[in-house]
C-alpha positions as CSV (number, residue, x, y, z in Angstrom):
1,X,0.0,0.0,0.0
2,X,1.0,3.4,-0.9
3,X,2.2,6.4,1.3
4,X,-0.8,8.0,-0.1
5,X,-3.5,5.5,0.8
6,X,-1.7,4.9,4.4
7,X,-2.6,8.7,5.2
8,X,-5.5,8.6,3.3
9,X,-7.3,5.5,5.0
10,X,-6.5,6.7,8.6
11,X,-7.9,10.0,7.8
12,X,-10.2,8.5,6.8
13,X,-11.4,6.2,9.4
14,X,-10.4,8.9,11.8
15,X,-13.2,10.8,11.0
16,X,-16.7,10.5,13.0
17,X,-18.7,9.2,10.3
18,X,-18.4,5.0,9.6
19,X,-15.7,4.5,12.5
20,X,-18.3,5.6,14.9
21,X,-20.7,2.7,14.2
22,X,-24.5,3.2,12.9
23,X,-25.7,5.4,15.7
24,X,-22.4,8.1,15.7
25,X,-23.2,7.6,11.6
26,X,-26.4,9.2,12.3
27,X,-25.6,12.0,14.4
28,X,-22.3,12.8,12.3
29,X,-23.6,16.4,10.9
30,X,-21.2,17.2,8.0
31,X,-19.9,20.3,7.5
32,X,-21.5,22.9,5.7
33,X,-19.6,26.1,4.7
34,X,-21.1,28.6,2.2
35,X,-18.8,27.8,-0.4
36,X,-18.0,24.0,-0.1
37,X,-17.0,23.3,-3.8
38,X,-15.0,25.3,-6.1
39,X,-17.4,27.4,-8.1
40,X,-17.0,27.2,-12.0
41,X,-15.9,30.1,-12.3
42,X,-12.5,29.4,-10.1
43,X,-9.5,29.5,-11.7
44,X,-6.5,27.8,-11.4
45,X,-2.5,28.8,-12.4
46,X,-2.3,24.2,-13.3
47,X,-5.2,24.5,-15.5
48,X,-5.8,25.7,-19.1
49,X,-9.1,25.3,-19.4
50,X,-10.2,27.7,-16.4
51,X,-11.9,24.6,-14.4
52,X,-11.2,23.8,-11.2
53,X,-8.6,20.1,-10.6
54,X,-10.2,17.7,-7.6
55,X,-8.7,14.6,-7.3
56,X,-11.4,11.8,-6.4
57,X,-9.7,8.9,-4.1
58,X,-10.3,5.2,-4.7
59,X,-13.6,4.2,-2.3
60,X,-12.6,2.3,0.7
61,X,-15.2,-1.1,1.0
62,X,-15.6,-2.8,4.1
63,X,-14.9,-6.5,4.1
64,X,-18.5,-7.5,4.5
65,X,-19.2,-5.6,1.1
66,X,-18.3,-6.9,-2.8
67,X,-15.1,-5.7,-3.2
68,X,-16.1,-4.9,-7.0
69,X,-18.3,-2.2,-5.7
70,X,-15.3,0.5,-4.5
71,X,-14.8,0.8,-8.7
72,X,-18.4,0.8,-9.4
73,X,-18.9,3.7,-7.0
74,X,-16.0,5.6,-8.0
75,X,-17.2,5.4,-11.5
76,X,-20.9,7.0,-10.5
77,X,-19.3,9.1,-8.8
78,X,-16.6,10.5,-11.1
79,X,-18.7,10.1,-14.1
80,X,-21.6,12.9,-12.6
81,X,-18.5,15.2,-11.9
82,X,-17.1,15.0,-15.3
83,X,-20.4,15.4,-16.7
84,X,-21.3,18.5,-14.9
85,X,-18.5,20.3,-17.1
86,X,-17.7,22.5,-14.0
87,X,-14.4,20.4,-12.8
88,X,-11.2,18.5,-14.4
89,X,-11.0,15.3,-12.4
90,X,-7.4,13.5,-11.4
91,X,-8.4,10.0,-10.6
92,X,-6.8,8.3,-7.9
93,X,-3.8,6.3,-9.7
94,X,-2.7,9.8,-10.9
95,X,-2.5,10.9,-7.6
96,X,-0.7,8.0,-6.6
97,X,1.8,8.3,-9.0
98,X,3.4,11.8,-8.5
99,X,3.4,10.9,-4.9
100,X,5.7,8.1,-5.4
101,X,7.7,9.7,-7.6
102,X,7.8,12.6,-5.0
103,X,8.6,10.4,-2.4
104,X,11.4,8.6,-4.7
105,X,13.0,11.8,-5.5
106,X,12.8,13.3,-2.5
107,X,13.2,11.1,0.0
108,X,13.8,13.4,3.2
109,X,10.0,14.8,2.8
110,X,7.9,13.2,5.3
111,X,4.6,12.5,4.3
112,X,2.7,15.4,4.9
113,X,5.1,17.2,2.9
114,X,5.4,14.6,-0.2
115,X,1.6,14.9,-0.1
116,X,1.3,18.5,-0.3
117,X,3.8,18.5,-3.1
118,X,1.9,16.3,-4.9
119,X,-0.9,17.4,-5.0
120,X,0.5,20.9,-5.4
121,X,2.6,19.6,-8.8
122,X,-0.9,18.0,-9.7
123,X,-3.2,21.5,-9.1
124,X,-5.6,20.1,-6.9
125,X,-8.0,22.4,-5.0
126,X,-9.7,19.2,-3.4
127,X,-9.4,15.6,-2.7
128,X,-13.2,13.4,-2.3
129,X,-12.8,10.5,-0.2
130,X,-15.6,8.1,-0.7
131,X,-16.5,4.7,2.1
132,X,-18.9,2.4,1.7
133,X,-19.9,0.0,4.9
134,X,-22.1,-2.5,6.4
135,X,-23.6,-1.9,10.0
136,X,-25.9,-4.6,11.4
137,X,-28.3,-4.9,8.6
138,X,-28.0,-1.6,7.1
139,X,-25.2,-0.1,4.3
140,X,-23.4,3.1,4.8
141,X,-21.9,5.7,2.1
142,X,-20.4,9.0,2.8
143,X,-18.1,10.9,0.8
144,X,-15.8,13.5,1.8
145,X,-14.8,16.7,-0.1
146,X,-11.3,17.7,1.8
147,X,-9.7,21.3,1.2
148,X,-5.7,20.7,1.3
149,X,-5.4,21.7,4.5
150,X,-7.2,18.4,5.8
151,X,-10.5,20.5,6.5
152,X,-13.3,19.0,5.6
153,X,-15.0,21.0,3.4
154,X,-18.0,19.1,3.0
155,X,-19.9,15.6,3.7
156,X,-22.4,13.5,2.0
157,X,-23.9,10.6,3.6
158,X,-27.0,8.3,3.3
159,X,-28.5,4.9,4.3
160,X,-29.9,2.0,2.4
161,X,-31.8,-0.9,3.1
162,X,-30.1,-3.3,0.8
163,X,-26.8,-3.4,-1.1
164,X,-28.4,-3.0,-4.7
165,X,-29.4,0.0,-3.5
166,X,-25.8,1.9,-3.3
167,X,-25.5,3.0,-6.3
168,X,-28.4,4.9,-6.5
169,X,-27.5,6.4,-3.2
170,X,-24.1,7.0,-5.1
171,X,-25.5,8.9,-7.5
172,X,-27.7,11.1,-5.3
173,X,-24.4,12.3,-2.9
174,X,-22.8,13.1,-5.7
175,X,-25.9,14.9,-6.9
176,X,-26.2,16.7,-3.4
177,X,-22.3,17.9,-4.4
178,X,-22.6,19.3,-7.4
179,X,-26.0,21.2,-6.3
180,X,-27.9,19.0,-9.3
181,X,-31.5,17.7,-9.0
182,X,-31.6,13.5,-7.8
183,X,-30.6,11.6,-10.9
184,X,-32.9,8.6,-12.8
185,X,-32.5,5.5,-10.3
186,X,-30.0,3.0,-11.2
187,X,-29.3,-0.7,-10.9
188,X,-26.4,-2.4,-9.3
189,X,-24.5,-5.8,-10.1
190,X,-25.3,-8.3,-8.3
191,X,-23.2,-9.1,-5.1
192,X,-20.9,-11.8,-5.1
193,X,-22.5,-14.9,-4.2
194,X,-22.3,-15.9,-0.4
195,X,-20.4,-19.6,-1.4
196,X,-18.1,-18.7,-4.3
197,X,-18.3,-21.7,-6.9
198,X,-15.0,-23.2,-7.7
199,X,-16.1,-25.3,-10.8
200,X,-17.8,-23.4,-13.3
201,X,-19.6,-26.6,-15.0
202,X,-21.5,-25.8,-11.6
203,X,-22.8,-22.2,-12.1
204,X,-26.2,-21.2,-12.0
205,X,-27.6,-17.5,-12.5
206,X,-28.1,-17.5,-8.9
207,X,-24.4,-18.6,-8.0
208,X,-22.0,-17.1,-11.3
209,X,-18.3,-19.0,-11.4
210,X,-16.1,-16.0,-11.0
211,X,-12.5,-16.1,-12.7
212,X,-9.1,-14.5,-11.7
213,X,-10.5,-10.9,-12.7
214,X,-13.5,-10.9,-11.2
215,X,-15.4,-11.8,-14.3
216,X,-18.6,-13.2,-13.6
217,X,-20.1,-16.7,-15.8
218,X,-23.4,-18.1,-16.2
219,X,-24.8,-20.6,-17.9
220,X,-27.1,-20.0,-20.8
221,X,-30.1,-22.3,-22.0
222,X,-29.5,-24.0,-25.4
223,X,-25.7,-23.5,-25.9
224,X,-22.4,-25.2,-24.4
225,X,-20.8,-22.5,-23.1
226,X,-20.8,-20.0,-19.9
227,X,-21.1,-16.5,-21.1
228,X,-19.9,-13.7,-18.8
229,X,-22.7,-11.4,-17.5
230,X,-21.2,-8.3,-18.6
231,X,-19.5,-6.7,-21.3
232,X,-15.5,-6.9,-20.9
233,X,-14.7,-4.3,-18.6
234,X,-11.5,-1.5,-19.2
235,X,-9.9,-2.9,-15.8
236,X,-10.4,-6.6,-17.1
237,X,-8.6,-5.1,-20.8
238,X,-6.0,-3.3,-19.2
239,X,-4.4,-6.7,-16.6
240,X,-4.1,-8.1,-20.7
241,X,-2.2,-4.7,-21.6
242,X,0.1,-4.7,-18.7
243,X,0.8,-8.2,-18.8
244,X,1.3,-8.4,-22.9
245,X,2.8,-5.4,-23.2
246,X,0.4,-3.4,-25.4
247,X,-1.2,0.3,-25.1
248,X,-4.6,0.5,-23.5
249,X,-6.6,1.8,-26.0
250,X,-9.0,4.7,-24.5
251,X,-12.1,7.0,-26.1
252,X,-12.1,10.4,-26.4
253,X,-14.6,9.7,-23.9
254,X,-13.9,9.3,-20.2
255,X,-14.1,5.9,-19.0
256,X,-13.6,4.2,-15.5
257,X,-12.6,1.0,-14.6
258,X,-15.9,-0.9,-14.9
259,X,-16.8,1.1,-18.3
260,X,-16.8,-1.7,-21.7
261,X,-13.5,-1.5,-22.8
262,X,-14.1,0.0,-26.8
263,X,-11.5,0.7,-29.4
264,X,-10.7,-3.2,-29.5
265,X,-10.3,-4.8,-32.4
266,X,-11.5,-8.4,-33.1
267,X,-8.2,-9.5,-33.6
268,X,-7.3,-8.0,-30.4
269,X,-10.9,-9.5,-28.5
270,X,-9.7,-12.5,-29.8
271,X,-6.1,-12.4,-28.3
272,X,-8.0,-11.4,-25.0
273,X,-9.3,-14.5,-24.6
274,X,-6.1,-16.8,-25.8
275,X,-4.4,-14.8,-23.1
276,X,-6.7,-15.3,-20.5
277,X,-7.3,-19.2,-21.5
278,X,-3.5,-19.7,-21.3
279,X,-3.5,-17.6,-17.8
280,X,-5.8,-19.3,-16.2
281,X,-5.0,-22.7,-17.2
282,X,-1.2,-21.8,-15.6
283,X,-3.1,-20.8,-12.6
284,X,-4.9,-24.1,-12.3
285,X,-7.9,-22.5,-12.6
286,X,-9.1,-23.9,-16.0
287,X,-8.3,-27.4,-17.4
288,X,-6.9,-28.4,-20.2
289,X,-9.6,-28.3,-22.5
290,X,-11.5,-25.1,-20.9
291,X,-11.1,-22.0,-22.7
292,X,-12.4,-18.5,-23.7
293,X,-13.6,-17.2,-27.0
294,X,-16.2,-14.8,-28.6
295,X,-19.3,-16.3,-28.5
296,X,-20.7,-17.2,-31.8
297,X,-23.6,-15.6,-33.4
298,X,-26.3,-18.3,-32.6
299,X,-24.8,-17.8,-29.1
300,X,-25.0,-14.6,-28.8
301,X,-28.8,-15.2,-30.4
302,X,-29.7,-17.9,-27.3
303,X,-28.7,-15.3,-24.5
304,X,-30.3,-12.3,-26.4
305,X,-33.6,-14.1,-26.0
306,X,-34.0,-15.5,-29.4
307,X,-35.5,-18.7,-30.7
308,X,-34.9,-20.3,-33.7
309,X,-33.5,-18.6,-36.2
310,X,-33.5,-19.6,-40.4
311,X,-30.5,-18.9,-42.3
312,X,-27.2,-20.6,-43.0
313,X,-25.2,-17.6,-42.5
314,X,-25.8,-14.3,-39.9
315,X,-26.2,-12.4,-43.2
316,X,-29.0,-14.7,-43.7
317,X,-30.7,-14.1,-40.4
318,X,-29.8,-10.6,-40.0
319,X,-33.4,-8.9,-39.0
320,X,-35.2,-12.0,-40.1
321,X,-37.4,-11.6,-36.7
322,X,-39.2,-7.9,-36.3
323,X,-40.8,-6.4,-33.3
324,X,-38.3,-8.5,-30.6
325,X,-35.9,-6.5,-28.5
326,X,-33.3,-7.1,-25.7
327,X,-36.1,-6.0,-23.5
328,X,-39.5,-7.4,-25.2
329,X,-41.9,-6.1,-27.8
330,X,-42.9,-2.3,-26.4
331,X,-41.8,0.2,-28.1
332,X,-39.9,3.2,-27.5
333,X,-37.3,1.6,-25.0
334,X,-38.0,1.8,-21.4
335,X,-35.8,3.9,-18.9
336,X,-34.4,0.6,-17.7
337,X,-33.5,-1.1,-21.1
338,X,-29.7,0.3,-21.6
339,X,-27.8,2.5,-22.5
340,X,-28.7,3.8,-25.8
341,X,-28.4,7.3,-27.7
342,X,-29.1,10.3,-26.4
343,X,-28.4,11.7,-22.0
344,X,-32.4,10.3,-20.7
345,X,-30.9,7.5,-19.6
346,X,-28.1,9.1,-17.6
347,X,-25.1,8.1,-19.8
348,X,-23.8,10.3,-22.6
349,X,-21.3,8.0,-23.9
350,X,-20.8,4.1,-22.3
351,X,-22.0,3.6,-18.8
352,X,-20.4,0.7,-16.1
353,X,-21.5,-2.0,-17.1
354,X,-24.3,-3.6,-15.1
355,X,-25.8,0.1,-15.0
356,X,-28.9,-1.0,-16.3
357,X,-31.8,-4.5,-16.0
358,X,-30.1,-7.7,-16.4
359,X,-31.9,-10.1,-18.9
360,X,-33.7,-13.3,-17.8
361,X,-30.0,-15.0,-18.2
362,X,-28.7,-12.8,-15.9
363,X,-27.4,-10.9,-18.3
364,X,-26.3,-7.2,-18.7
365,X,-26.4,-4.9,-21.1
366,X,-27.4,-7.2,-24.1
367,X,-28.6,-4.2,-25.5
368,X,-27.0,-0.9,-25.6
369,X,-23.9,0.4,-24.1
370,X,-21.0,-1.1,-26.8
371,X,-21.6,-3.2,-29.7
372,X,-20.2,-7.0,-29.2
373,X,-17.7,-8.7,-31.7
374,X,-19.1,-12.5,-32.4
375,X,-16.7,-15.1,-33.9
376,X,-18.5,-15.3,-36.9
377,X,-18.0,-13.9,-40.3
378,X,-21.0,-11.7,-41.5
379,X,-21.6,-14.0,-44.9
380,X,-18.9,-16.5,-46.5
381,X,-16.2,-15.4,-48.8
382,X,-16.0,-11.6,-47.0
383,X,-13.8,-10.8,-44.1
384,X,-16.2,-9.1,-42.0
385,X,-17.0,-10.1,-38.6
386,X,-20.5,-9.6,-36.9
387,X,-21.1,-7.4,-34.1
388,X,-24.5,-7.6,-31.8
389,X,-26.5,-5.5,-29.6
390,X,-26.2,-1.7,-30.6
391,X,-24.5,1.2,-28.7
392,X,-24.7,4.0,-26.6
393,X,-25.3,5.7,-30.0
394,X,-28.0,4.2,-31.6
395,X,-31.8,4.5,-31.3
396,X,-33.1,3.6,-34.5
397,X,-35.5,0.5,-33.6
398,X,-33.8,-0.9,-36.4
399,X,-30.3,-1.1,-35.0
400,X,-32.2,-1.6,-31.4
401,X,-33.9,-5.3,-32.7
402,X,-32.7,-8.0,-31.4
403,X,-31.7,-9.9,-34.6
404,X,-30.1,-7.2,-36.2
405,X,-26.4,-7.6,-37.1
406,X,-23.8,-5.1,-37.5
407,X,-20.2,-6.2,-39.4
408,X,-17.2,-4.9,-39.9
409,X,-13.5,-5.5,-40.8
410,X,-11.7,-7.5,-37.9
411,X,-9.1,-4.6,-37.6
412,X,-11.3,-1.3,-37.0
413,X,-11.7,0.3,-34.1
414,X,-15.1,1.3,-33.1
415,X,-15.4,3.6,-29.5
416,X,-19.3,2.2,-29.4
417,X,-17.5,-1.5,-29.9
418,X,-16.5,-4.1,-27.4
419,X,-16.7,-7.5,-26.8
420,X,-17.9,-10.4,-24.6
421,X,-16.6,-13.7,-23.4
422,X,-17.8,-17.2,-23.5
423,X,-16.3,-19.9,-21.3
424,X,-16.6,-23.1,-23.2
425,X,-15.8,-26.3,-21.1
426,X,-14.1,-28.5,-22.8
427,X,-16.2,-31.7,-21.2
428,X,-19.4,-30.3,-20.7
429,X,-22.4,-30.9,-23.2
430,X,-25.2,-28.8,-23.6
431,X,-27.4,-30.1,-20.5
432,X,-24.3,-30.5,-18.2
433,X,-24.2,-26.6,-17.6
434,X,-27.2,-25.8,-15.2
């Protein structure tokens, strides 16, 4: 752990707001001076565009909570900031890495020093500390907005009944921060499962088999293979970066850990998965004949909902059924469908993933959010590959059906494209996956 999150967590804790238990939770009144954020019309000498620089901290997640919920949070969180177009936001590893350069250069600073430095080289006017806890049968978030002399300038705290419910209460703090009226309610990922599953030829909906990134795998009626309940994630992308020695390709877009991963090509997808088969079967995690691929686009057909489809090739069956969408027959989309084109549904580019109603699979984001590479080519004798599910840029119904195919060559770029993985087992038949 870093100088950075040593001071940070005991400030942290220090403070009378989770430490204190549920009841001193309660009574914590957070302070409210008249000015508690930096108004948009602040300027600052380490900025060019006239905003205000806050640096938003890593959340810190009790042990009784998913641990995948500290980047889901920081992603609602940072994502509303960015959005109101008032600040410029340095994310925590930013922070993290002028300190230890800092500290590495300057080795006599103590801490405090090294910190102020930092953050100093870095132009930040505040730091949010976000912590998310469970006490007795209730779930805690608070977020702090700290001035650089430790004050605290501001605190945002609220109460939920369940664990689903956090990100909603995510997004209304943050709304309470920026002065903006309570955002369109949201839906979490599910939490881990209480009694991890250790062989994923034993996953159900209910009970996902998790792998060494936290990618989550159900089973799917009418196919051999486990298919991963959301879309490949920029964190997941970018452990396959570091360890292959590649750039991490990013939007012109912001993007947070959790966000699809875009700008891959299916060449690239397609390495993803050799990697991550290879990996994993080093690990012990996966046998032999266990791997991870693109799902094909009959696959990707079953876990969309589909029946039967006619047609040898996806050309064949591209919009062959009418009137069927990700989320049934009604049309327009409803506010929980995905995230397609336009700001109603609270994304203006890609959202983290699991933002929106999971499918009857268990499922996310089958519609919307980044179109999926498939395995398949588009027709024979062309070297297109399919792409499902639309984008964070489409609301034509057409584009929005759940039969209709996209293609294109397997070495463009798209920053509305991702991909999803399939675990096939290499032993299991079609009725030996739950």
């Amino acid at each position: 752990m870093s100088p950075l999150h040593n001071w940070l967590r005991t400030l942290l804790w220090s403070l009378p707001v989770l430490a204190a238990g549920a009841a001193g939770w309660a009574q914590s009144p957070g302070a409210t001076p008249a000015d508690p954020l930096p108004s948009a019309g602040a300027t600052n000498a380490a900025t060019t565009s006239g905003k205000p620089k806050i640096g938003v901290m890593k959340f810190e997640v009790s042990k009784a909570l998913d641990p995948a919920l500290s980047s889901l949070l920081y992603d609602v969180l940072t994502e509303q900031v960015v959005k109101s177009g008032r600040f410029i936001v340095v994310d925590w590893e930013q922070i993290d890495r002028v300190l230890q350069y800092v500290a590495k250069s300057q080795p006599n600073l103590s801490p405090e020093d090294a910190r102020q430095q930092a953050v100093h080289q870095l132009g930040i006017q505040q730091l949010y500390l976000g912590s998310a806890a469970k006490l007795g049968t209730q779930y805690y978030l608070s977020v702090k907005v700290l001035n650089l002399d430790l004050s605290v300038a501001q605190v945002e705290k609220e109460a939920v009944d369940k664990e689903e419910q956090m990100v909603d209460a995510m997004a209304s703090i943050t709304a309470k921060l920026l002065g903006l009226p309570p955002p369109a309610s949201r839906v979490l990922n599910p939490p881990a499962p209480s009694q991890p599953v250790t062989d994923p030829r034993s996953a159900t909906r209910e009970c996902p088999w998790t792998n060494s990134l936290g990618m989550r795998f159900v089973p799917v009626p009418g196919t051999r293979v486990l298919f991963c309940i959301w879309e490949t994630r920029v964190k997941d992308y970018a452990a396959f970066a570091s360890a292959t020695e590649r750039p991490l390709p990013k939007p012109d877009f912001f993007q947070g850990p959790t966000h699809p991963v875009v700008n891959v090509t299916w060449h690239e997808a397609a390495l993803f998965c050799d990697w991550l088969t290879r990996k994993e079967q080093t690990e012990g995690l996966l046998g032999e004949e266990d791997h991870y691929r693109l799902p094909t686009d009959r696959e990707w057909s079953a876990a969309v909902g589909l029946g039967d489809e006619s047609g040898a090739t996806p050309k064949d069956r591209d919009e062959r059924i009418q009137g069927v969408y990700p989320w049934g027959r009604e049309w327009p989309p409803p506010s929980w469908a995905g995230n397609y084109y336009g700001d109603a549904d609270g994304f203006s580019n890609t959202a983290p993933v699991g933002s929106f109603r999971a499918n009857a699979y268990g499922l996310f984001d089958m519609g919307g959010n980044v179109w999926e590479w498939c395995q398949d080519l588009y027709e024979n004798g062309q070297p297109h590959r399919v792409l499902r599910g639309a984008s964070w840029n489409n609301d034509d119904s057409r584009y929005l059906l759940s039969s209709n195919r996209n293609c294109n060559a397997p070495d463009v770029r798209l920053d509305l494209g991702g991909f999803r993985c399939v675990l096939e087992c290499g032993s299991a038949a079609t009725g030996d996956l739950k």
